[in-house]
N, C-alpha and C positions, 0 to 999 in steps of 0.2 A: 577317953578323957582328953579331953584338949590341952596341949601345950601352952606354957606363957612365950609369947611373943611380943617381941618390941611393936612398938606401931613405927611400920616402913610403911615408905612408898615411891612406884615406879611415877614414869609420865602420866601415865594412864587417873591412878590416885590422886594423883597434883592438880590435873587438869578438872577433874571428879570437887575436889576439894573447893577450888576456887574459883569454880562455874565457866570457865574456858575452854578453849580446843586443846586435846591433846600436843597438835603441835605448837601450840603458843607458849608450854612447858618446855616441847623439847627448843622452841626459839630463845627460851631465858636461857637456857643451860649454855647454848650455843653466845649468848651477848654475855653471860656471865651475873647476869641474874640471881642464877641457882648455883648456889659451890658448887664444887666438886663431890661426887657421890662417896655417901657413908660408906656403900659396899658394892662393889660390883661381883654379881654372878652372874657364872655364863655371858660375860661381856654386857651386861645388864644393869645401868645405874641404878641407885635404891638410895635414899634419903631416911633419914629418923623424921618422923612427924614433928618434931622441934625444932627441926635445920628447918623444914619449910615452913613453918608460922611464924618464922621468924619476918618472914616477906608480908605477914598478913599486915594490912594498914600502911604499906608501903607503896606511896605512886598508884593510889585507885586498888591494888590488890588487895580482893577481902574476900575471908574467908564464913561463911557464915555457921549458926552454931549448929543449926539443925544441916549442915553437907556434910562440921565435923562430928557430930554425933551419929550419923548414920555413918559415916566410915570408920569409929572406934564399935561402931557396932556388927562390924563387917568380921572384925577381928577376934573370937573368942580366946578367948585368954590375954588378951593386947594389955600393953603396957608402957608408960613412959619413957622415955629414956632418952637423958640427954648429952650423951659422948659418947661415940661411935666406938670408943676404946672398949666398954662395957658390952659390945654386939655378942652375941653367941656365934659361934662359926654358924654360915647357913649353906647350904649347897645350892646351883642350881642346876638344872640337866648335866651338861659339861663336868661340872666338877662329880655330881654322884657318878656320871660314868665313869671318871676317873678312879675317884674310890672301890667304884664295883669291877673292875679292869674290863669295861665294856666300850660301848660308845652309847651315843644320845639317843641313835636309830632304838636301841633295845633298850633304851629311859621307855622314851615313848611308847611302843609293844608293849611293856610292862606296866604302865601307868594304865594305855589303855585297856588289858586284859585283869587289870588289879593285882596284878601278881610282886604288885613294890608297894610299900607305905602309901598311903594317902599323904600329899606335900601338905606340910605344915604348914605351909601359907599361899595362896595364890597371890600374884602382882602384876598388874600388866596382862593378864596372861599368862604370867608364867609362873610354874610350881617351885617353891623353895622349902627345901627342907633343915631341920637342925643337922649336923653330923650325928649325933646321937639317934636321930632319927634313923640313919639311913644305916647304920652299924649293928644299930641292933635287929632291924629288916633282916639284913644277910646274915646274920648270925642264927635266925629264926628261921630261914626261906635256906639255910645252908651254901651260901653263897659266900667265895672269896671277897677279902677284903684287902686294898694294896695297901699296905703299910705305909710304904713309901709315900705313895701319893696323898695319903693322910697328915702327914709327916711335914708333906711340904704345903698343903694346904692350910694346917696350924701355924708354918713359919710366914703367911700372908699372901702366898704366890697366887694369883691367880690370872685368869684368860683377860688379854686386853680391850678395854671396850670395844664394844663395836662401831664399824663407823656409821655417820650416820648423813644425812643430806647427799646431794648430788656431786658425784666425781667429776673431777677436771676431766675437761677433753680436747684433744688435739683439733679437732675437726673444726674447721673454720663457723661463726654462726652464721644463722639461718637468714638467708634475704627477708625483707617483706614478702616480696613474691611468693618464695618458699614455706612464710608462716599463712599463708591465704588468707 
């Protein structure tokens, strides 16, 4: 039975939505375009489907009905929702390992041998689960759960974004010469 999920979305989704490149999403984020993300996992920004239509019809941005009906159709069980205050906790790699006192390495081994929950939602690429999701996994698979780090993942702690574009560099640039 499928879970209700909000309708999120990574770059990927945004980019999917409003018929552009992936990175021309993550270039709004970066000029400030796109708020600040509803939720970050695993250093992963994520948007409510309402933060970003909100863009729609803004400066050429549009979103058409049939990219957003095939992306609420993406989602079973998906659902509106518009304040981030209302999100369910969600995990992503990072934080279940934390939950499960592992690391990401044996997210992944487990994901791919199926020996964890199926993620409740894919983004990006990447699997997200509910906490409930992944509690009741290791309670059924017999698997510790850390308290603690549940504990602090309910008080809102999580992994800081990741970074993203090209790092400064010391190295003087490149001649013409040098670029051929």
């Amino acid at each position: 039975m499928a879970r209700q999920m909000p309708y999120l979305v990574g770059h990927t989704e945004i980019a999917g939505l409003f018929g552009i490149e992936r990175q021309t999403s993550q270039k709004w984020r970066t000029e400030g375009v796109l708020s600040e993300p509803d939720l970050l996992a695993s250093g992963n920004p994520y948007w409510l489907l309402a933060t970003v239509l909100r863009l729609d019809g803004h400066n050429g941005r549009e979103v058409s009905a049939e990219r957003l009906a095939r992306y609420k159709d993406s989602v079973p069980g998906g659902y509106m929702l518009e304040d981030p205050v209302d999100l369910p906790i969600l995990l992503g790699s990072k934080e279940a390992a934390l939950v499960l006192g592992t690391d990401e390495r044996a997210i992944a081994r487990w994901r791919h041998r199926r020996t964890i929950a199926e993620a409740d939602l894919l983004l990006s690429r990447s699997p997200l689960w509910l906490l409930e999701t992944i509690t009741s996994d290791a309670a059924a698979r017999g698997r510790t759960v850390v308290a603690e780090a549940v504990d602090e993942i309910k008080a809102g702690l999580r992994a800081a974004q990741k970074p993203r574009g090209r790092k400064g560099s010391s190295a003087a640039p490149a001649s013409e010469s040098q670029l051929g």
